[in-house]
C-alpha positions as CSV (number, residue, x, y, z in Angstrom):
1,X,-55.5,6.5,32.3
2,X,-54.6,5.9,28.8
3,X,-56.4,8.1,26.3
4,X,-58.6,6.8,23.8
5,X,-57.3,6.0,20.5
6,X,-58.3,8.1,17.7
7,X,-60.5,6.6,14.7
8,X,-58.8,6.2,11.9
9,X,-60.6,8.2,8.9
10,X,-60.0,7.6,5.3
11,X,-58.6,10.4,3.0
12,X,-61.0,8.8,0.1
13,X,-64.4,8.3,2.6
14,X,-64.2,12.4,3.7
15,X,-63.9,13.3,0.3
16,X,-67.0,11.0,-0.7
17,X,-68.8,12.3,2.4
18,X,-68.1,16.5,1.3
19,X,-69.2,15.5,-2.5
20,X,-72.6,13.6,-0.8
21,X,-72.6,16.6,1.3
22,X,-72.9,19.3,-1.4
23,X,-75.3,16.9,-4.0
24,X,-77.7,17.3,-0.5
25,X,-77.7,21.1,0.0
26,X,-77.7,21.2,-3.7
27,X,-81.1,19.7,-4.0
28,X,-82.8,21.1,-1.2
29,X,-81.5,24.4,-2.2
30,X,-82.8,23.9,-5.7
31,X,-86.5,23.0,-4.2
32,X,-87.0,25.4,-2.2
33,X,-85.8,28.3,-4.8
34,X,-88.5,26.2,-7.1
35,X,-91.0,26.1,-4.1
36,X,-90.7,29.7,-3.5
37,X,-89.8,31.2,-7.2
38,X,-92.2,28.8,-9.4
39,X,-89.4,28.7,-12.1
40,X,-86.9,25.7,-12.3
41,X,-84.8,26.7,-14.6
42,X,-84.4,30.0,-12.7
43,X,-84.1,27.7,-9.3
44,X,-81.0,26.1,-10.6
45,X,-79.2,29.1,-11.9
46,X,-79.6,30.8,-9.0
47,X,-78.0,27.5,-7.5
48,X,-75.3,27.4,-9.3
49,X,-74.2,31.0,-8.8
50,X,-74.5,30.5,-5.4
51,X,-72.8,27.1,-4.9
52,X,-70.3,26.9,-7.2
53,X,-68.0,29.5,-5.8
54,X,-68.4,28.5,-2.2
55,X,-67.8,25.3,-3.2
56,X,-64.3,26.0,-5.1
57,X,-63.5,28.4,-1.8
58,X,-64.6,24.7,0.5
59,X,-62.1,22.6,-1.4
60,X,-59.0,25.2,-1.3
61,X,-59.7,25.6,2.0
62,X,-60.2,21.3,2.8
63,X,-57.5,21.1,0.5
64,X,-54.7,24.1,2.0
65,X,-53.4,21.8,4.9
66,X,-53.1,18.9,2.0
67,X,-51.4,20.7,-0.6
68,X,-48.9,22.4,2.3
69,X,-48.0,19.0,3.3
70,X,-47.2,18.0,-0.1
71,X,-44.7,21.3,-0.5
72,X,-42.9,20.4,2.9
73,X,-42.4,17.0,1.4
74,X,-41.3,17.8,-1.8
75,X,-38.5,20.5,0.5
76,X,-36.8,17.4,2.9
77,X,-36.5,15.6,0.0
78,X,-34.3,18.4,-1.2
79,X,-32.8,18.5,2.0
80,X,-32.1,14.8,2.0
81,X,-30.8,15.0,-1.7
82,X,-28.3,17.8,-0.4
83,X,-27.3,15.7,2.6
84,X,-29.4,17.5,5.3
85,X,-31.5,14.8,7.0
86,X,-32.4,17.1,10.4
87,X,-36.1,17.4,9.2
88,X,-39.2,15.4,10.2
89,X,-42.6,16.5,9.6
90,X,-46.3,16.2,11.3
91,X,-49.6,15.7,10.4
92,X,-52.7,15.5,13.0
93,X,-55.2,13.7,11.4
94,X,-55.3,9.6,11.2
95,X,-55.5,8.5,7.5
96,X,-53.4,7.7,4.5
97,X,-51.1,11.0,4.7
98,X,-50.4,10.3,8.0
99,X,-48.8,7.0,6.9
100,X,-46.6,8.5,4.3
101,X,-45.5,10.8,6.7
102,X,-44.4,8.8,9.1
103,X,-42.6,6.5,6.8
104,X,-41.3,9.9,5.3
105,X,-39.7,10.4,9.2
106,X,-38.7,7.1,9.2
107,X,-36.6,7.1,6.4
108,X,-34.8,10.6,7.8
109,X,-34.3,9.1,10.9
110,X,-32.6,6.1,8.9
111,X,-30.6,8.6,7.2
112,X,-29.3,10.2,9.6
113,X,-28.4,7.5,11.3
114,X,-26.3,5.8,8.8
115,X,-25.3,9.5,8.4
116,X,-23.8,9.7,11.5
117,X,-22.4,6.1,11.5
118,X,-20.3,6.9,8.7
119,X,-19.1,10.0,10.4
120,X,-17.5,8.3,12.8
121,X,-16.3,5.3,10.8
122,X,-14.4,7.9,8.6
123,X,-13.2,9.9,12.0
124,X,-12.2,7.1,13.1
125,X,-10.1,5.8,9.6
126,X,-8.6,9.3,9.6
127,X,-7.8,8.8,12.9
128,X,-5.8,5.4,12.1
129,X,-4.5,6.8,8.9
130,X,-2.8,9.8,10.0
131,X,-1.6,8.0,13.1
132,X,0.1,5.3,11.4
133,X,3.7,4.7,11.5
134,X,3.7,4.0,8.0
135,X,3.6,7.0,5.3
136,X,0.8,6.8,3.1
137,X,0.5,8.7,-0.3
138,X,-2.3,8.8,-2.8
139,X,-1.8,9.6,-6.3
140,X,-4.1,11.0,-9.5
141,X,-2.5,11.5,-12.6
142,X,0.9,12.2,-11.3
143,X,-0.7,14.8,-8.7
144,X,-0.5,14.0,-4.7
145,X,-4.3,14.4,-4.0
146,X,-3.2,12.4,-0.1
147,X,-0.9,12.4,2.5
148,X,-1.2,11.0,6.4
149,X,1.1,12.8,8.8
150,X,4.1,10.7,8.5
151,X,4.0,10.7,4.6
152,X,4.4,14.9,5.4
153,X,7.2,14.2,7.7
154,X,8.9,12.2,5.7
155,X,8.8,13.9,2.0
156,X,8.0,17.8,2.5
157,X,9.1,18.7,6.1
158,X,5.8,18.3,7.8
159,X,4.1,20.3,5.0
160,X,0.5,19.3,3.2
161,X,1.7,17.4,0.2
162,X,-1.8,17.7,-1.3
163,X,-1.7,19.7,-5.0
164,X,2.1,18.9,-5.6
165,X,3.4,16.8,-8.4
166,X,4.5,13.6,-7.9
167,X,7.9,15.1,-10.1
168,X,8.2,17.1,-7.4
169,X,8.5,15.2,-4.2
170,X,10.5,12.5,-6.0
171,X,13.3,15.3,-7.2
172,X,14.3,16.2,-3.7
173,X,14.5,12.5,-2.4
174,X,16.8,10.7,-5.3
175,X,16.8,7.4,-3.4
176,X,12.7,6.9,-3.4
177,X,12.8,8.0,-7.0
178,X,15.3,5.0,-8.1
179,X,12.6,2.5,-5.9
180,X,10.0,4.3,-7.9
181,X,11.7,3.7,-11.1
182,X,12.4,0.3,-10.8
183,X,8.4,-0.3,-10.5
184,X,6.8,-2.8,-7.8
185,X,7.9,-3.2,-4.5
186,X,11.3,-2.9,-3.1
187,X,13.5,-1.9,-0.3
188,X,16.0,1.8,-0.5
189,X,18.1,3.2,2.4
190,X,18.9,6.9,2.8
191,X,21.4,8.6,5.1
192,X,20.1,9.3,8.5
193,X,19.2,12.3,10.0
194,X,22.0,13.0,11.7
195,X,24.4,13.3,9.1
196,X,26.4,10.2,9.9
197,X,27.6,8.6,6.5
198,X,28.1,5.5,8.4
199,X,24.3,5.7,9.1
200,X,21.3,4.6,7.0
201,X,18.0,4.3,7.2
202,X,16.3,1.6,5.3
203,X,12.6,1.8,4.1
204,X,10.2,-0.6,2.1
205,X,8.3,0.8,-0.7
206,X,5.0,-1.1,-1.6
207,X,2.5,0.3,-4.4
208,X,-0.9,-0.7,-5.5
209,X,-2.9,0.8,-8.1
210,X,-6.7,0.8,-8.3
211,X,-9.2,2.8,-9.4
212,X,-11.3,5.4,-7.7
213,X,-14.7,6.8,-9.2
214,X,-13.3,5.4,-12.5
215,X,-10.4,7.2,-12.4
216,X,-6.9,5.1,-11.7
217,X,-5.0,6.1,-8.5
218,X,-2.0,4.5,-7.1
219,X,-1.1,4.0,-3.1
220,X,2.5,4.6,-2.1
221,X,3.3,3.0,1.4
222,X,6.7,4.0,2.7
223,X,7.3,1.6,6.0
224,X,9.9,2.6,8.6
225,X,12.3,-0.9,8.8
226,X,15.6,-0.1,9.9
227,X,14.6,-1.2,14.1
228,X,13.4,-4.6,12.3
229,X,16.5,-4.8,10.9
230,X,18.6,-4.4,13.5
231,X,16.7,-6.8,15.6
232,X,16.8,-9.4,12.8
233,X,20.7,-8.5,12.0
234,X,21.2,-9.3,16.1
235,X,19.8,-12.7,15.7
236,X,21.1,-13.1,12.6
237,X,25.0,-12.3,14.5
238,X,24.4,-14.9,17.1
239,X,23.2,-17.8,14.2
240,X,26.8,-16.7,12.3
241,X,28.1,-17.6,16.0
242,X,26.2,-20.7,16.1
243,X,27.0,-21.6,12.7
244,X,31.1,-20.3,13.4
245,X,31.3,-22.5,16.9
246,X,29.4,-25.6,14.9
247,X,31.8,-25.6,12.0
248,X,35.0,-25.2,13.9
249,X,33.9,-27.6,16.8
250,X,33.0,-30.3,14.1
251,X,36.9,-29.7,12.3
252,X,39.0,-29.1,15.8
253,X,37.2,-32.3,17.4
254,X,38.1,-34.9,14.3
255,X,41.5,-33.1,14.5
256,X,42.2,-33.6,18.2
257,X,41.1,-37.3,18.0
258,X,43.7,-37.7,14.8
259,X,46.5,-35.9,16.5
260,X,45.6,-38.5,19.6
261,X,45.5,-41.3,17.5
262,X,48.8,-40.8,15.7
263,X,50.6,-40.3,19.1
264,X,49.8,-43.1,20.0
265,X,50.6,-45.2,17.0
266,X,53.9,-43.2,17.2
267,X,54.9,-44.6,20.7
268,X,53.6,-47.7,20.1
269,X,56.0,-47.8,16.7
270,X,53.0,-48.7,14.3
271,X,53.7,-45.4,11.7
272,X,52.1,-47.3,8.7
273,X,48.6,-45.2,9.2
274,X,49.9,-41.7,9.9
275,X,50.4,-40.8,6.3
276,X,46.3,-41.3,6.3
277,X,46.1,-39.8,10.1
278,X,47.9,-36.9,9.0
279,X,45.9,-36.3,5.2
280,X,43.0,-36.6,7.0
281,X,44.3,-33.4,9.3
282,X,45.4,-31.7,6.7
283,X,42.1,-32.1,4.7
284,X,40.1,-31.1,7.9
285,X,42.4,-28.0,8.4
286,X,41.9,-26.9,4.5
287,X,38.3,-26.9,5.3
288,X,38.6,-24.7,8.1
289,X,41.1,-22.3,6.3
290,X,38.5,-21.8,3.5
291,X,35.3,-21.1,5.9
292,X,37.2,-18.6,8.0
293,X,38.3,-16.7,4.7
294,X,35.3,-16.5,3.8
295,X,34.0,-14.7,6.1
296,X,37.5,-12.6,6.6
297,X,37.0,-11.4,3.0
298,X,33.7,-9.8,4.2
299,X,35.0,-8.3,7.4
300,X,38.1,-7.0,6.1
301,X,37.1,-5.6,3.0
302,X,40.1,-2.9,2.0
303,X,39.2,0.8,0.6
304,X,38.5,0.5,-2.8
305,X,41.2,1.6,-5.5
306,X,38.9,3.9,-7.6
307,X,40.5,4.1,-11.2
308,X,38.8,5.5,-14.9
309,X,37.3,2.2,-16.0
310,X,35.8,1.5,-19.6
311,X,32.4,-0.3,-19.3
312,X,33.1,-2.3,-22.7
313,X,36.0,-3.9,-21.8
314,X,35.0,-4.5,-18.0
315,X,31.5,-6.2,-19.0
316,X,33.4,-8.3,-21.3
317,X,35.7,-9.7,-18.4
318,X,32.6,-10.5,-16.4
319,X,30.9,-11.8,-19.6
320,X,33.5,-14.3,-19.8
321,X,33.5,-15.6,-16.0
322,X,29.3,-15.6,-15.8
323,X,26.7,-15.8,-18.9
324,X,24.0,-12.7,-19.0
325,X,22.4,-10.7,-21.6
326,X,23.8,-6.9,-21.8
327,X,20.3,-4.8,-22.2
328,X,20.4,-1.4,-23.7
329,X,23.5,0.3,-24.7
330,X,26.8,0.7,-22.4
331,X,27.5,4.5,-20.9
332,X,30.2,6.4,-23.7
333,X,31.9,7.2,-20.2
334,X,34.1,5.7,-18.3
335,X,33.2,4.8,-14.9
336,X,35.0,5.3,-11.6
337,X,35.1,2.5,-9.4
338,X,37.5,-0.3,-8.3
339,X,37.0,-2.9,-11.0
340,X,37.9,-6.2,-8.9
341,X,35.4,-4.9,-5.9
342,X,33.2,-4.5,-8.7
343,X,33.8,-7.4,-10.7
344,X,33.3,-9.8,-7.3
345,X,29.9,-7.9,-6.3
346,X,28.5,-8.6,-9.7
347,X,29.6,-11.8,-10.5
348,X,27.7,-12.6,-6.8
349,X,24.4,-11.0,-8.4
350,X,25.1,-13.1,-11.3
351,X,25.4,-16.1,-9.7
352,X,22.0,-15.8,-7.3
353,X,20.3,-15.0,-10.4
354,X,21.5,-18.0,-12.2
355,X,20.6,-19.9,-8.6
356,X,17.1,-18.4,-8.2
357,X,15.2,-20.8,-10.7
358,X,15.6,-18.6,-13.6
359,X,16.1,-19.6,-17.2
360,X,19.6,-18.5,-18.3
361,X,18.8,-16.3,-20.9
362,X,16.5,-14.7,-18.6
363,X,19.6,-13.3,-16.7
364,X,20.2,-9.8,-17.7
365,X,22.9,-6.9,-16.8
366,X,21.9,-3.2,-17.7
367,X,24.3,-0.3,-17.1
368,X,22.7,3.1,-17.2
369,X,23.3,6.9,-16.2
370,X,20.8,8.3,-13.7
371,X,21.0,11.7,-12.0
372,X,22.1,9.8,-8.8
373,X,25.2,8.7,-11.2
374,X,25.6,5.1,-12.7
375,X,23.1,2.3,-11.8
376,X,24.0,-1.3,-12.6
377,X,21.0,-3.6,-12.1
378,X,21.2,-6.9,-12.7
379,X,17.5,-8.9,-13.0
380,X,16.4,-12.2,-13.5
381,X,12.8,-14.4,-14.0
382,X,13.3,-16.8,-11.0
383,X,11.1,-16.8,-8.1
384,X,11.3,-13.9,-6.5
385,X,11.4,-12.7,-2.9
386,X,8.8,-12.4,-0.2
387,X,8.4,-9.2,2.1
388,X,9.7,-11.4,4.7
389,X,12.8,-12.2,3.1
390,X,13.0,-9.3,0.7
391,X,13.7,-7.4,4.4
392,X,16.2,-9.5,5.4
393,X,18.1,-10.1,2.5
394,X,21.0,-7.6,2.4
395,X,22.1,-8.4,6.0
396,X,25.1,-10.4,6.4
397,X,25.4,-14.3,6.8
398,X,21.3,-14.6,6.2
399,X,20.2,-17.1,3.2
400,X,17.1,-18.9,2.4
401,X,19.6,-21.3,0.6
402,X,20.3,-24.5,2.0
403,X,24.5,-24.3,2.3
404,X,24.1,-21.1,1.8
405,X,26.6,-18.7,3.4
406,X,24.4,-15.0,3.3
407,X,27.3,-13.0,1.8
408,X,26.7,-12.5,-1.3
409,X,24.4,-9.8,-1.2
410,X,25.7,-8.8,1.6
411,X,29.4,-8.1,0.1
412,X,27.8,-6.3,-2.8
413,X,26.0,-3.8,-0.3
414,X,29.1,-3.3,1.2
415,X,31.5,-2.8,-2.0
416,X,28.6,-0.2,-3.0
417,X,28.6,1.6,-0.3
418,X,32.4,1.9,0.4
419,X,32.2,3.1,-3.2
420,X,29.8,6.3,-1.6
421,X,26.7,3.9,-3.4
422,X,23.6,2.0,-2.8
423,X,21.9,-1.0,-3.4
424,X,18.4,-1.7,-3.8
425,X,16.3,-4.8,-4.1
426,X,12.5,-5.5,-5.9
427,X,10.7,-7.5,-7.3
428,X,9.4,-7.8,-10.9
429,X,5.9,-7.3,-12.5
430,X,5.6,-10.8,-14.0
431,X,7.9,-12.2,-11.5
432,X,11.4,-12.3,-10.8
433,X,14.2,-9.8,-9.2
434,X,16.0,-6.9,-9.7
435,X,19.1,-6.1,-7.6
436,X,20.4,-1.8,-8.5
437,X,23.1,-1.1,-7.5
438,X,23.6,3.0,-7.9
439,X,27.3,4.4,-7.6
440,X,28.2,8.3,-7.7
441,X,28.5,9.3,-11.7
């Protein structure tokens, strides 16, 4: 059986039934003390001696459970304003308070609910974040106030990097601070782990300010590349031996056909054509000569002749084979470098900066001292580079460029390194690109 529900009673109708209640026992007190007495006036002041104090001690006590509901109230809301939403309350009888109540338990429940939901949206975020491959970094005024697992790894030997300056971190890893320097996003190798110079490990930089709370943060994301670019350099190898078998099947066929040809105009004594048979070869040949050096230049590229080199002079021979605009002032030292190696790397910088879209006089070279030692950077306002290519662009034989061979960049990253350098790439605020190339002061 289902019990019976209870009838609902309004706050305002008991309140109106105890105030009818004590106008009743007032009267009838007040006749019969006049019935018995004989005096009115003395009927009613006896009355009100009498009534008025049990009355005030009737509404406290009607009042007690009221009042103590309103206190327990007034304390979960504190609770919920100090994040503590475990309370519910209770009331037993069936009018307006009631209501409140439960709406009061209601909106706990809600609470806590949403509570606990975002618990384990930020475990689970946490989760993700510190698990990532990528190294993550959070910034606030120059102060690490963030670091996931593999930012710690990476920058302060598995230490919390949380409370140390971003001065700090970037002093004892020279090759993020030159990315850093060079603003926006952009691609820096260091030397692997194992101590092999011939070794590097390449990562890509991204950063992205906002702000937080009203204050302005900024997100360093450090991402592991190197494996991508090994897989992309392996399929980048067997296009060079597409491209390689194409070029010289498309010369040694036409050749084979001539040299056919012109035997057998030779035995059949008709000689006129093979002064055109044999310029034709030759031209074909020429061709062929100047692809394969090409690419011989790249793969035998000698040990640099490091010599005392004055910038002034040496910028002015490049001036003279490319057009730029020198930015800033020259170092007073010499530098130590070989200056033809030198000279071929940056007149290929100059040349995909003149080829990227870029107005002419957009095209700058800047040589400045660092504490790495000497950076040469040249920059220009064409169109950039995506993170797709961006990746890939320092591998050998790849170009976005139709015709394009893929060794220009290439050959500068390897003149810079055989000089005991780097070379970096990013791209501009307000669009462009920047190609560093950092050699030992």
């Amino acid at each position: 059986m289902t019990g019976r529900p209870v009838r609902r009673t309004s706050l305002a109708g008991r309140h109106a039934l105890a105030v009818a209640g004590l106008l009743i026992v007032t009267v009838v007190v007040v006749l019969l003390l006049d019935a018995w007495l004989g005096a009115p006036w003395l009927a009613g002041v006896i009355t009100l001696l009498v009534l008025v104090p049990l009355s005030v001690y009737g509404v406290q006590r009607s009042h007690a459970p009221l009042l103590a509901m309103f206190r327990a109230l007034a304390g979960t809301v504190t609770s919920y304003r100090d994040g503590d939403f475990a309370f519910s309350l209770r009331w037993p009888r069936n009018d307006e308070i009631r209501d409140l109540v439960a709406a009061h338990n209601d909106l706990g429940a809600a609470l806590r609910d949403q509570r606990q939901d975002l618990a384990q949206r930020e475990l689970l975020l946490d989760t993700m974040v510190q698990n990532t491959p990528v190294a993550m970094m959070l910034c606030r005024a120059d102060r690490v106030v963030y670091g996931n697992l593999a930012a710690r790894r990476l920058l302060n030997g598995g230490r919390r990097l949380e409370g140390r300056t971003l001065d700090d971190i970037l002093a004892a890893a020279p090759a993020l601070a030159d990315a850093v320097a060079r603003g926006g996003d952009g691609l820096f190798a260091v030397q692997a782990d194992d101590g092999d110079a011939d070794e590097e490990e390449t990562y890509h930089l991204a950063r992205r300010p906002f702000r937080l709370n009203g204050r302005a943060h900024e997100l360093f994301l450090l991402r592991y590349v190197t494996p991508e670019l090994r897989r992309q350099e392996v399929r980048t190898w067997k296009k060079v031996i597409r491209v390689i078998s194409h070029e010289l099947n498309n010369s040694l066929a036409p050749m084979a056909s001539l040299a056919h040809s012109g035997g057998e105009l030779v035995r059949r004594g008709r000689t006129e054509r093979l002064g055109e048979i044999f310029a034709t070869i030759e031209d074909r040949a020429r061709h062929l000569e100047s692809f394969i050096k090409g690419y011989a230049r790249f793969a035998k590229l000698p040990a640099p002749n490091v010599e005392a080199v004055a910038w002034p002079g040496f910028v002015e021979r490049l001036r003279s084979q490319a057009d730029f605009a020198l930015t800033g002032a020259l170092p007073e030292s010499p530098g130590r470098f070989d200056p033809a190696q030198l000279e071929q790397a940056l007149l290929n910088l100059l040349r995909n900066a003149h080829e990227s879209g870029s107005p002419s006089e957009a095209v700058t070279l800047e040589v400045r001292t660092s504490g790495a030692g000497v950076v040469i950077e040249v920059a220009d306002r064409g169109a950039g580079m995506n993170d797709r290519v961006l990746a890939s662009a320092l591998l050998p034989f790849y170009s976005e460029k139709r015709g394009g061979t893929g060794l220009g960049l290439a050959l500068a990253r390897e003149i810079s390194e055989a000089h005991g350098g780097r070379i970096a790439l990013a791209n501009r605020a307000g669009g462009g690109l920047a190609v560093s190339m950092t050699l030992p002061g």
